[in-house]
C-alpha positions, 0 to 999 in steps of 0.5 A: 500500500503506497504512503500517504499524505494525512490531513491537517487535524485542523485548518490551515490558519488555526494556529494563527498568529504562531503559524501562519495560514500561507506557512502550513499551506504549503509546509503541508500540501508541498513540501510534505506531499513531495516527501510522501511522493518521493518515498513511495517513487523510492519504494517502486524499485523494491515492492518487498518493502512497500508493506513496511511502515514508514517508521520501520524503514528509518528505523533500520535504514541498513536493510534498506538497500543502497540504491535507495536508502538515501531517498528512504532516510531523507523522504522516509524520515520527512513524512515520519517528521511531519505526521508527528509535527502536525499532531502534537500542535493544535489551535489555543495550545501551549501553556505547561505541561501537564501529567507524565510529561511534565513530570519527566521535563521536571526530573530530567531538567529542573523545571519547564522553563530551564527545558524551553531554554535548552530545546530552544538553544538546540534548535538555534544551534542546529548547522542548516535545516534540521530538527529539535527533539525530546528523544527518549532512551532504551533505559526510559531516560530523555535527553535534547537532541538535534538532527540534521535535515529529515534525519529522525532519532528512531535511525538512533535507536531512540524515540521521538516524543516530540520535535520541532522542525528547523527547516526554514520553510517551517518560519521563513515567510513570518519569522524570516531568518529570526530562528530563536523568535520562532522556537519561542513562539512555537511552544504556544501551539504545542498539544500536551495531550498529544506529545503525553500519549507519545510519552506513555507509549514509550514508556510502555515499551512500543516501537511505533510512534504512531501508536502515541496516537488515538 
């Protein structure tokens, strides 16, 4: 069954002003759509792996073959990026965090704003176009990291409970090149309920994150 491009949970101007409409439209109906395009061209040369998810791909990109294993990581990993990015935003978001989620943000890192001030340094930090990420560990720790472009941390062996994408497509046309403006603003859509069922799913030990999702 070839990918597909899911719909935004929300229309494109519900995240106004921390997003704007002209941004999602074509941050979703573009630049997603030509990643989901590309990966199932990709998959064409190799039917076999046509059934596997998009998560078990970047998952173990060395099985997937050479010939294609640079489309699959860059175009696997985008639609894997962008599924997630879509859902754990949502119109009169942000605030603090609530449940497991903040429980861990205040064990791992203090408390929610000495965590907002290590993501976002993170993200302004990463060379180019890339991402910021809350990745949990095999041993049920959590740490900040950054990717470069599509790259995601289950290629890492980690989980991805939540990330911000960096690429300037995602800020240019409200934030221009102001990259820390963006990353702070960005916490005012964030959907807390969403990233603590991405939380709890790691927890418990699945593999998929999409079955964070209900």
């Amino acid at each position: 069954m070839a990918h597909e491009l899911p719909a935004l949970p929300y229309d494109y101007a519900a995240l106004e002003p921390t997003i704007d409409a002209q941004t999602m439209k074509l941050h979703h109906d573009m630049h997603h759509a030509a990643y989901v395009k590309n990966l199932n061209a990709a998959l064409e040369k190799h039917s076999n792996l046509q059934s596997k998810s998009a998560e078990d791909l970047v998952r173990d990109l060395s099985s997937v073959p050479e010939d294609i294993r640079g489309a699959v990581r860059n175009n696997g990993g985008g639609h894997v990026n962008h599924t997630m990015f879509w859902k754990i935003m949502k119109p009169k978001g942000g605030g603090d965090p609530t449940g497991a989620i903040a429980d861990v943000i205040k064990k791992s890192f203090g408390n929610f704003s000495d965590f907002k001030t290590k993501f976002n340094d993170a993200g302004t930090k990463q060379f180019g176009s890339g991402w910021v990420w809350l990745a949990g560990k095999p041993g049920g720790e959590v740490q900040i990291i950054s990717t470069p472009n599509q790259d995601n941390p289950l290629s890492q062996g980690l989980f991805p409970i939540f990330g911000n994408d960096v690429w300037e497509h995602a800020y240019y046309l409200k934030y221009n090149n102001r990259r820390p403006e963006y990353l702070a603003a960005w916490w005012n859509v964030v959907n807390w309920e969403e990233i603590n069922h991405r939380y709890e799913a790691f927890k418990s030990g699945k593999l998929e994150p999409a079955l964070a999702t209900r």
